[in-house]
Structures are given as structure tokens and as C-alpha cells.
C-alpha positions as CSV (number, residue, x, y, z in Angstrom):
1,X,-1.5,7.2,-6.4
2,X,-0.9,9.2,-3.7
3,X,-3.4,9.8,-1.0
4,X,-4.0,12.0,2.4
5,X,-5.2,10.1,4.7
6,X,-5.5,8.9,8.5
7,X,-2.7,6.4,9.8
8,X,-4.0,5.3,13.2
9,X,-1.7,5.4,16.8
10,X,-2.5,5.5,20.3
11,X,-3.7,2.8,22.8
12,X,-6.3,0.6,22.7
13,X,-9.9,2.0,23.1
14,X,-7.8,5.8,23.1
15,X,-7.2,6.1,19.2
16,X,-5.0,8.9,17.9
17,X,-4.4,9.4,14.3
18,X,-1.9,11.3,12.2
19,X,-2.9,12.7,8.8
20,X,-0.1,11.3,6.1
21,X,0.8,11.5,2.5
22,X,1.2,8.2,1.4
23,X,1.1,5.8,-1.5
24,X,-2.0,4.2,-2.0
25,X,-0.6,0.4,-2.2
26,X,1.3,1.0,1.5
27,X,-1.0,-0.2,4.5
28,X,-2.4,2.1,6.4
29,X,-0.6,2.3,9.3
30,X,2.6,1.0,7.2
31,X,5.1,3.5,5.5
32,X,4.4,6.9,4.3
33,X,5.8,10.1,2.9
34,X,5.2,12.6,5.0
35,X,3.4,13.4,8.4
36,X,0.6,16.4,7.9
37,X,-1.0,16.6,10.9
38,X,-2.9,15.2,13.6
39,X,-6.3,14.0,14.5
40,X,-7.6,13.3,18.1
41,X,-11.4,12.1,18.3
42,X,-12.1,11.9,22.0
43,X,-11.7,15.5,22.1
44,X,-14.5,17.8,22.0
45,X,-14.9,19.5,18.6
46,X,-14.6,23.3,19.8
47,X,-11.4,22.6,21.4
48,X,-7.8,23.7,19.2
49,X,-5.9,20.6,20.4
50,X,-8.4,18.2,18.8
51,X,-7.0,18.8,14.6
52,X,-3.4,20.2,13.9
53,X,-2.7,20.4,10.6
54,X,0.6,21.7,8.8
55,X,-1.3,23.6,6.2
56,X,1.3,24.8,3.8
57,X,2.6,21.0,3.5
58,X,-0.7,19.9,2.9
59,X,-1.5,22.4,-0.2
60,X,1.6,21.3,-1.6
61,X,1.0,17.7,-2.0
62,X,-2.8,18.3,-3.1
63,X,-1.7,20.6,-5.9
64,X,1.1,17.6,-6.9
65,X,-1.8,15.0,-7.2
66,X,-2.6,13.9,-3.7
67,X,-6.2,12.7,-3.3
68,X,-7.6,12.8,0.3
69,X,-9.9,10.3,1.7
70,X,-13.8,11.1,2.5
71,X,-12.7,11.5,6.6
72,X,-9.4,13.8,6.2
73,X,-11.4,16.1,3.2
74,X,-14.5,16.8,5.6
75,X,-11.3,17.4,8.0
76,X,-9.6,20.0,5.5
77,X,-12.9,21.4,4.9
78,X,-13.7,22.5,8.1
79,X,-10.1,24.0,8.1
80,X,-10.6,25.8,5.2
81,X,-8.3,24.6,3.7
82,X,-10.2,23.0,0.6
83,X,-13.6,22.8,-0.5
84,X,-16.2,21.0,2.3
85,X,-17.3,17.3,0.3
86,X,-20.8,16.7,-0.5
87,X,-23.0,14.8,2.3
88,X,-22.9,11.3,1.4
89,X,-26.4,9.7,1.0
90,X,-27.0,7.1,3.7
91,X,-30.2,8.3,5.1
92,X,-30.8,4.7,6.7
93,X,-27.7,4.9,9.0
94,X,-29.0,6.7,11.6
95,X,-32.0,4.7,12.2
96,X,-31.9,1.3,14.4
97,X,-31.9,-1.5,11.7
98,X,-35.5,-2.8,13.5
99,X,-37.1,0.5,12.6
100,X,-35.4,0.8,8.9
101,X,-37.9,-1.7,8.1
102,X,-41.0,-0.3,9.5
103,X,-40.4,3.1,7.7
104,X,-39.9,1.7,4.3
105,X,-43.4,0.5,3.5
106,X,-45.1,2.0,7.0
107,X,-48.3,2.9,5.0
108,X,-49.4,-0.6,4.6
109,X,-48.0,-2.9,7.0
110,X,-49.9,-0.8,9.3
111,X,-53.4,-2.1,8.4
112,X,-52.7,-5.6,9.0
113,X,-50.3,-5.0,12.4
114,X,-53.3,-3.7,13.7
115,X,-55.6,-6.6,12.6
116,X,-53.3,-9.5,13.2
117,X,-52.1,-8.8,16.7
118,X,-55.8,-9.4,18.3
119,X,-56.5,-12.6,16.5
120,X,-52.7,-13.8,17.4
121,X,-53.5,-12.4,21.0
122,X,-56.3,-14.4,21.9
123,X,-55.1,-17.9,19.9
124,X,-51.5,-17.7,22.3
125,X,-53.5,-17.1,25.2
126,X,-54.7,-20.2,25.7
127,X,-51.7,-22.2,24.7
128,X,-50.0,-20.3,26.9
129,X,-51.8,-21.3,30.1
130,X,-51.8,-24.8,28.8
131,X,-48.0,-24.9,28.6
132,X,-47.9,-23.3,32.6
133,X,-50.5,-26.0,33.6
134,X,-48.8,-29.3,31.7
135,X,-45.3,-28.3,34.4
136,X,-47.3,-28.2,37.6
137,X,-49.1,-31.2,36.8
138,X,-46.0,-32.9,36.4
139,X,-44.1,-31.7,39.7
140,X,-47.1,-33.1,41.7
141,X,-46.9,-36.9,40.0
């Protein structure tokens, strides 16, 4: 099967990617058919320099078969030079993972966050001056 997608170049921590035509079982930064296009992601998006695309190549192998991936589609979309892909649904992502946990049953962990932290408040209190105390008592022996 053959597939549009990003083979990756450049140096480390400076990535630079061209947009390829190439057989699905061929790594991805392995052989391919057929160089598309470019893709530079440190590069602000209103700037020309950041997507080249050859787009006369590229609507020639999509109407033979070729099936771009989820990154170079949303890049052809905002090209114009094929439909814009649905938003995926990850509406999780975005959030820390510590807060992903709060927000999915907020309602009710509420209620007893705000009760338990004053009983658990005033029980370490206590253990914790104990556990200052039980060093300085040995230092002076």
C-alpha cells in the first residue's frame, strides 16, 4: 500500500522532514518513491518557508491509491490541496495527567477532600514534631 507520509532529516534536536510516497512495509526513513515536499516545524506557521509542497506530484499519486498519514493530511488540508481530516477525539491530552483525574469524577471527590484533609492535618501534626524532637535528642547523647 502506498502511503504519503513524513520521512524525518536534519540534526539532532533541529528535525526537518520531507513528505514522501512510499510503500507502506519500507521504514520510515528507509527507501521511497518519490520526494513531495518538505516540512520544517521550528518555523513559525505564517511563514512560506515552513511547508513546500510539489502539488501536482502530490494529486497524482493520491488519485493512483496513495493514503496519507493523519500529520501530512492536516498538512495537505491546510494547503488546499485535499479535504481538512476530522479532529481526532483526545480531549484528555491537553490536560496534566495529575489533573485528568481530578476532572473525571470532580463532583464527589470533592466532599470528602474537603473533610479528610483536617482530620489528616491535625493527626500528622503531632507525629511530625515527634519525629523533629527523637533527632535532637539523639545529637545531644
Amino acid at each position: 500500500m502506498l502511503k504519503l507520509r513524513l520521512s524525518m532529516g536534519g540534526t539532532k534536536k533541529r528535525p526537518v522532514y520531507k513528505i514522501v510516497v512510499a510503500d507502506s512495509r519500507f521504514p520510515r526513513d528507509g527507501r521511497f518513491i518519490e520526494k513531495l515536499g518538505f516540512f520544517n516545524p521550528l518555523m513559525p506557521k505564517e511563514k512560506k518557508e515552513r511547508v513546500g509542497l510539489q502539488s501536482e506530484r502530490i494529486k497524482y499519486w493520491l488519485s493512483q491509491g496513495a493514503k496519507p498519514t493523519t500529520r501530512v493530511a492536516r498538512l495537505l488540508g491546510e494547503n488546499n490541496l485535499m479535504e481538512m481530516p476530522k479532529p481526532g477525539n483526545n480531549p484528555n491530552k491537553a490536560v496534566p495527567k495529575k489533573d485528568r483525574k481530578k476532572d473525571a469524577s470532580e463532583a464527589p471527590k470533592e466532599d470528602k477532600k474537603a473533610e479528610a484533609p483536617k482530620e489528616e492535618k491535625k493527626a500528622d501534626a503531632p507525629k511530625a514534631e515527634k519525629k523533629a524532637d527523637a533527632p535532637k535528642e539523639e545529637k545531644k547523647k
